[in-house]
C-alpha positions in Angstrom: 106.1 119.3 92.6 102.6 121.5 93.1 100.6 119.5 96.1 96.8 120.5 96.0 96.0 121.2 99.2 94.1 117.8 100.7 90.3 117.4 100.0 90.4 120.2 97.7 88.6 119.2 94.9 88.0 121.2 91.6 86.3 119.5 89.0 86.8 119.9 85.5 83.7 121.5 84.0 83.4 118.8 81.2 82.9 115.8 83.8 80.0 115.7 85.7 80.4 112.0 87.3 77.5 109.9 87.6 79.0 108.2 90.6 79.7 108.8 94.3 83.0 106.1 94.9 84.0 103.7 92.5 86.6 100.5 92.4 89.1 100.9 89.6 90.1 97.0 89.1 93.4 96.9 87.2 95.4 93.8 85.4 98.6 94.0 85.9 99.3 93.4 82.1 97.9 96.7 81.7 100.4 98.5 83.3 103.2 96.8 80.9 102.2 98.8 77.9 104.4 97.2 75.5 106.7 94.7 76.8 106.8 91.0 77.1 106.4 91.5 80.9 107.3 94.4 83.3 106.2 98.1 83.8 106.0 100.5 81.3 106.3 103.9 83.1 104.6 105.6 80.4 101.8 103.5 80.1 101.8 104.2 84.4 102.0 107.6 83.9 99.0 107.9 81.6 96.9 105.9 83.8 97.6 108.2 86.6 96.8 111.4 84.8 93.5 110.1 84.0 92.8 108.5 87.4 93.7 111.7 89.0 91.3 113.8 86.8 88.4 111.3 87.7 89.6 111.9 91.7 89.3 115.6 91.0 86.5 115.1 89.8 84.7 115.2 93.3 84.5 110.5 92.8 85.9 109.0 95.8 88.8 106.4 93.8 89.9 103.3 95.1 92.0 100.8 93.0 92.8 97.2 93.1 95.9 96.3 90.6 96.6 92.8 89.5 100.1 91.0 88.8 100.2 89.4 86.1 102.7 91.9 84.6 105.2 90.2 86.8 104.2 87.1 87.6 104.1 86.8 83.8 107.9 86.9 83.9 109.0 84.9 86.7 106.2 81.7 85.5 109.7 79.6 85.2 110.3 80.2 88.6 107.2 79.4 89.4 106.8 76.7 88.1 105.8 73.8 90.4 105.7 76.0 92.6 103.0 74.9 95.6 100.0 76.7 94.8 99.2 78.8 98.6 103.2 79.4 97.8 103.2 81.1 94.6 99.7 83.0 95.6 101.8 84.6 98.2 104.2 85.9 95.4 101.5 87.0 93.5 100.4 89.2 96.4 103.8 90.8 96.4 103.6 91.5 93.3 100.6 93.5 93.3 102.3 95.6 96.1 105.3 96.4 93.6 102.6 97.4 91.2 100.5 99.2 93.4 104.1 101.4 94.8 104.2 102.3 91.4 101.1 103.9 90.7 101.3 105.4 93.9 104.8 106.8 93.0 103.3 108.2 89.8 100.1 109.2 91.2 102.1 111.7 93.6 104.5 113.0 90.9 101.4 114.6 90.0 100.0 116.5 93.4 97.4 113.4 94.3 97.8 112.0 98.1 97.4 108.3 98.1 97.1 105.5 101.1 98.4 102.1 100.3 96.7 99.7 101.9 98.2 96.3 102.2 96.2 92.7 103.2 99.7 91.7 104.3 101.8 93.4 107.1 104.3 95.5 104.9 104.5 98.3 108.0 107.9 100.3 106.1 105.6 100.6 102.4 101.9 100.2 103.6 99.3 100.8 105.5 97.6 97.9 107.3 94.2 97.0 105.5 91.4 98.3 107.7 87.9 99.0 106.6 86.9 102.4 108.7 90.9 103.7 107.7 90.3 102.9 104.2 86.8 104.2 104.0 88.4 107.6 105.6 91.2 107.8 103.4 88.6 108.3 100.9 86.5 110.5 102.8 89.3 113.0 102.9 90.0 112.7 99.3 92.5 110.5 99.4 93.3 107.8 96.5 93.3 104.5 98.3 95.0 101.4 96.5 94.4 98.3 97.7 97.8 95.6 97.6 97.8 92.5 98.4 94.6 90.5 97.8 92.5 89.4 100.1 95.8 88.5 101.8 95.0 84.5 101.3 95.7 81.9 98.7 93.1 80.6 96.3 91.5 84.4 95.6 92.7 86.2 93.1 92.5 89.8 92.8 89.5 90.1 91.0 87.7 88.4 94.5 89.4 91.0 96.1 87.6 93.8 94.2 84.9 92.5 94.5 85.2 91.8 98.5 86.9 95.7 98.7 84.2 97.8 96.9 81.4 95.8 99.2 83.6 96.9 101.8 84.1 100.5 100.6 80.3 100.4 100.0 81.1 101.8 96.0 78.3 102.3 93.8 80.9 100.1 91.0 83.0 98.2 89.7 85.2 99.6 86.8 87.4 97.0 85.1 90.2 98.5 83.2 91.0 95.9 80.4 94.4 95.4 78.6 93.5 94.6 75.1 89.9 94.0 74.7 86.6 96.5 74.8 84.5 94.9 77.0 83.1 90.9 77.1 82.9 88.6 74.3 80.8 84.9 74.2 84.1 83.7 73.4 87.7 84.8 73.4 88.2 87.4 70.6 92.3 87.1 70.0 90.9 83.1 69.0 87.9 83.3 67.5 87.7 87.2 65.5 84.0 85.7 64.9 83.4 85.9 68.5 80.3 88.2 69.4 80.7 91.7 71.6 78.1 91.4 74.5 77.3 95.3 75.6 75.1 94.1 78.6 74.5 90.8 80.4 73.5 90.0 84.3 75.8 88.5 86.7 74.1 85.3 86.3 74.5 85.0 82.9 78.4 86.0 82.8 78.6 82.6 85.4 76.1 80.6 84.0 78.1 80.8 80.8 81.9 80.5 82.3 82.9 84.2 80.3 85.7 85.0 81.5 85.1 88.2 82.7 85.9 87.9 86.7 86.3 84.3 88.8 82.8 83.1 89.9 83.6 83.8 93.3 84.2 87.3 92.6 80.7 87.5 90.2 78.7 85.2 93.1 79.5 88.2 95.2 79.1 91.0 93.0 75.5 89.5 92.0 74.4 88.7 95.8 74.9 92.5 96.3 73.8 93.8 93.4 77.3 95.6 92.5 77.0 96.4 89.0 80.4 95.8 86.6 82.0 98.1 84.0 83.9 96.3 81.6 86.0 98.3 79.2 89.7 98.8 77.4 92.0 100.7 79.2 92.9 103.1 76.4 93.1 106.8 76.8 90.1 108.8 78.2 88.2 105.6 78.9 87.9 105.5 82.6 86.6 109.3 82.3 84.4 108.4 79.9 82.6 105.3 81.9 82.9 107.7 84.8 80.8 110.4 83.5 78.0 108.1 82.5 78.7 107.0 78.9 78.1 103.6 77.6 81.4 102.1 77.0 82.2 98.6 76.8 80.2 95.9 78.3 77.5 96.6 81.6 77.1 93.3 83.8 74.3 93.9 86.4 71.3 92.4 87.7 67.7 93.6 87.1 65.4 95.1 90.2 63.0 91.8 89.1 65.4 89.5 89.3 66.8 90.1 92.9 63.6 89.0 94.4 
């Protein structure tokens, strides 16, 4: 395995990123490809390639992954499950996801930090703002595991609390299955309409399910803009390098006053 040395970076001439650092948000169903529920090591591999060109880009890359990959398949278990309980699962599962893509990420010369909200000392990193902030400095790829490391947030709160953090110019969101945000949910309704821009206020006012309001209310208080779009394949470099793809949620310069 060929190892870049670390904080080289050499760009590829075609993308010329319109960013500084970014949050890559995840769902874990993304990672499943095709199965009922699981990862799909293809489907992992792919993502890494492209996530690695962005890095190399010269864009400082940090990455949030969801769980619902495998807390899709142990629901039974879970079920009746106490809720602070089965958050705690989910967190763990995010770390199995998130030792994944860092597993596929250095099959292919990256250097990565885990950083875990919970104490997993033998697989992770401790979450720490300044380490995670230097990680990225240094041209590392940072993934964050384990929430917000507390029941009731779900991981979309946590992307939202990490690129504040992180001080990221954005959000990306990396959807399985859909292009961007709908006024409804397309797999029900095919009539339902494709927004391409909207404000924060309007994705909550309107209860689109795009992130949890918590995670929106935060995003829109510090005027973190959002980048909704499918995870398909050259996406994520496409977004990166400026393009309009999927759906934009900001807020206006007018409006924040």
């Amino acid at each position: 395995m060929h190892v870049q040395p670390e904080g080289e970076v050499t760009a590829p001439a075609e993308l010329r990123p319109v960013f500084r650092r970014v949050l890559l948000k995840l769902s874990g169903e993304s990672l499943m490809g095709d199965r009922e529920y699981g990862l799909d090591r293809e489907t992992i591999d792919a993502v890494a390639e492209e996530i690695i060109e962005v890095q190399s880009s010269g864009v400082e890359t940090a990455l949030v992954v969801g769980a619902g990959n495998i807390y899709r398949g142990m629901a039974a278990a879970a079920e009746g499950m106490d809720r602070a309980t089965g958050d705690y699962a989910g967190m763990l599962a995010t770390v199995l996801n998130a030792l994944a893509l860092q597993d596929a990420l250095e099959d292919r010369g990256a250097y990565t930090r885990v950083l875990s909200a919970l104490e997993l000392k033998e697989v992770a990193e401790p979450y720490i703002r300044r380490r995670a902030i230097r990680h990225l400095e240094k041209g590392r790829i940072v993934i964050f595991a384990a929430g917000t490391g507390n029941p009731f947030f779900t991981t979309d709160t946590a992307a939202a609390l990490r690129a504040l953090e992180i001080n990221a110019d954005a959000i990306l969101m990396a959807k399985h299955g859909t292009a961007g945000v709908y006024d409804d949910d397309p797999r029900l309704d095919p009539d339902a309409e494709f927004l391409p821009e909207l404000t924060h206020r309007e994705a909550i006012e309107r209860g689109l399910k795009v992130m949890d309001t918590t995670a929106l209310s935060l995003c829109m208080d510090n005027n973190l803009p959002i980048y909704v779009f499918a995870l398909a394949d050259g996406n994520i470099r496409r977004v990166i390098a400026g393009e309009r793809v999927g759906t934009i949620i900001s807020t206006p310069a007018e409006e924040e006053s």
